[in-house]
C-alpha positions as CSV (number, residue, x, y, z in Angstrom):
1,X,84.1,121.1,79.4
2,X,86.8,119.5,82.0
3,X,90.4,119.4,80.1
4,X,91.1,115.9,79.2
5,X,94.7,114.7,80.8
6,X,97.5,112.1,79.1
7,X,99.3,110.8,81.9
8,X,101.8,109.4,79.4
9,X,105.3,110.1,79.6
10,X,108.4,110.5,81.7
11,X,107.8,111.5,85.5
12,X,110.5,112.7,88.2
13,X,109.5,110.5,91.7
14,X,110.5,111.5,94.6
15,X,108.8,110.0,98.2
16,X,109.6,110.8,102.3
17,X,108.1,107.7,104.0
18,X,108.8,106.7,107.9
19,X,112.5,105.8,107.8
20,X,113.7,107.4,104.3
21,X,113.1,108.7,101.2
22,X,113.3,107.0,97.3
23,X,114.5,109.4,94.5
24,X,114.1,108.3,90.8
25,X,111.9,108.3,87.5
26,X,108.8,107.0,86.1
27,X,107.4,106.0,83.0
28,X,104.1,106.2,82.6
29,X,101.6,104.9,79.9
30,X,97.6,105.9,79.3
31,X,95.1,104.2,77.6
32,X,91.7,105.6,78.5
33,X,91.9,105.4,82.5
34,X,94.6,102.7,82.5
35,X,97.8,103.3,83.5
36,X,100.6,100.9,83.6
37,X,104.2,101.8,83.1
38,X,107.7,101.1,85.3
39,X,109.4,103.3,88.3
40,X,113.1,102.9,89.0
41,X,114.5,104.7,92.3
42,X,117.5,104.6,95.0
43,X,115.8,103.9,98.2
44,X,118.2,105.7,101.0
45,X,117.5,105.2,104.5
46,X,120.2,106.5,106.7
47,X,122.8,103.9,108.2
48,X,121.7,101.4,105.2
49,X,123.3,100.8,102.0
50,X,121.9,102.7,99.5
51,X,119.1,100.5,97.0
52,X,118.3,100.6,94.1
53,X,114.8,99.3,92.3
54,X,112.9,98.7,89.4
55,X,108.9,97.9,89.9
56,X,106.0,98.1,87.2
57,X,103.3,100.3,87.3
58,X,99.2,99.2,87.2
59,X,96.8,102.1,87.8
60,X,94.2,103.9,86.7
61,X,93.0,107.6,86.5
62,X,89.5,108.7,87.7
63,X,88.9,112.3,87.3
64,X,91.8,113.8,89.0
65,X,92.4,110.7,91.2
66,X,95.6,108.8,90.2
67,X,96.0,104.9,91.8
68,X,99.1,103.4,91.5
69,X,99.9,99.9,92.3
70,X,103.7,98.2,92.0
71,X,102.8,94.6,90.6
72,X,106.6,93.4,90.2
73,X,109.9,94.5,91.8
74,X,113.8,93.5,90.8
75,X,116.1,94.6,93.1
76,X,119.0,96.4,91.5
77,X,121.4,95.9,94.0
78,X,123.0,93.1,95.0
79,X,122.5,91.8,98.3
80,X,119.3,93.5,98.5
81,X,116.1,91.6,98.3
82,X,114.0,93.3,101.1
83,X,112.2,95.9,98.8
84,X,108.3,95.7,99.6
85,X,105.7,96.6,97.0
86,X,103.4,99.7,97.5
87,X,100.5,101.2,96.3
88,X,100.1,104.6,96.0
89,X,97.0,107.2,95.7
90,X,97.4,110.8,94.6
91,X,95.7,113.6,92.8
92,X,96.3,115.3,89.6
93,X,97.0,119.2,91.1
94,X,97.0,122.3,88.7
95,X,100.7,122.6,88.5
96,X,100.5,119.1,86.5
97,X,102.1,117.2,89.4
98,X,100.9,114.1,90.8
99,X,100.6,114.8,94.5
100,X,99.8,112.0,97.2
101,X,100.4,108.8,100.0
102,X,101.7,105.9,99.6
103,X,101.8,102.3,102.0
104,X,103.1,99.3,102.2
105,X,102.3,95.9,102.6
106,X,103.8,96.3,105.8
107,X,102.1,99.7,107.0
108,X,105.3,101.7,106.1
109,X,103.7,105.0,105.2
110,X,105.0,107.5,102.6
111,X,104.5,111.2,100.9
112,X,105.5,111.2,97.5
113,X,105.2,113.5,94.2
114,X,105.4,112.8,90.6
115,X,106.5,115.8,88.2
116,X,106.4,115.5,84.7
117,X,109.9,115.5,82.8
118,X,108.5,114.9,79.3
């Protein structure tokens, strides 16, 4: 019988996409196969000033197939507006991370991985 998974809790983010890489923590709810929750990161791209962000979560979990989907962002830092919303797709692996890719609405592409804090 498969091992059921509670997604809920506190997740280290970290993601390398084309020009960068965002470093932070997410929160993460579970109520059958929805997720919803928030993610706050620095997004660092070199030669920029640094960003920082706060997005919520939408998603769901279908077997070990985890979609994420940033429905809101606030922009932490000021004179910074330019932060475009993603959605990601990863899997569940047997080391409990969440392990996948990540674009854009403007085809920005990125690798990211979720580890569970608490």
């Amino acid at each position: 019988m498969p091992q059921k998974t509670d997604l809920t809790g506190f997740w280290r983010f970290r993601e390398e996409f084309d020009t960068g890489e965002d470093v932070g923590e997410a929160r993460l709810f579970q109520k059958g196969k929805n997720l919803s929750g928030h993610l706050v990161f620095k997004e660092i791209i070199p030669g920029d000033p640094a960003m920082f962000v706060r997005t919520k979560l939408t998603g769901k979990i279908e077997n070990r197939k985890v979609y994420l989907n940033e429905t809101s962002v606030i922009v932490l830092s000021e004179g910074k507006e330019d932060y475009v919303p993603e959605e990601r797709k990863g899997l569940l692996n047997a080391l409990g991370q969440i392990v996948g890719s990540g674009e854009d609405q403007q085809g920005v592409h990125g690798v990211f991985v979720l580890e569970r804090i608490f």
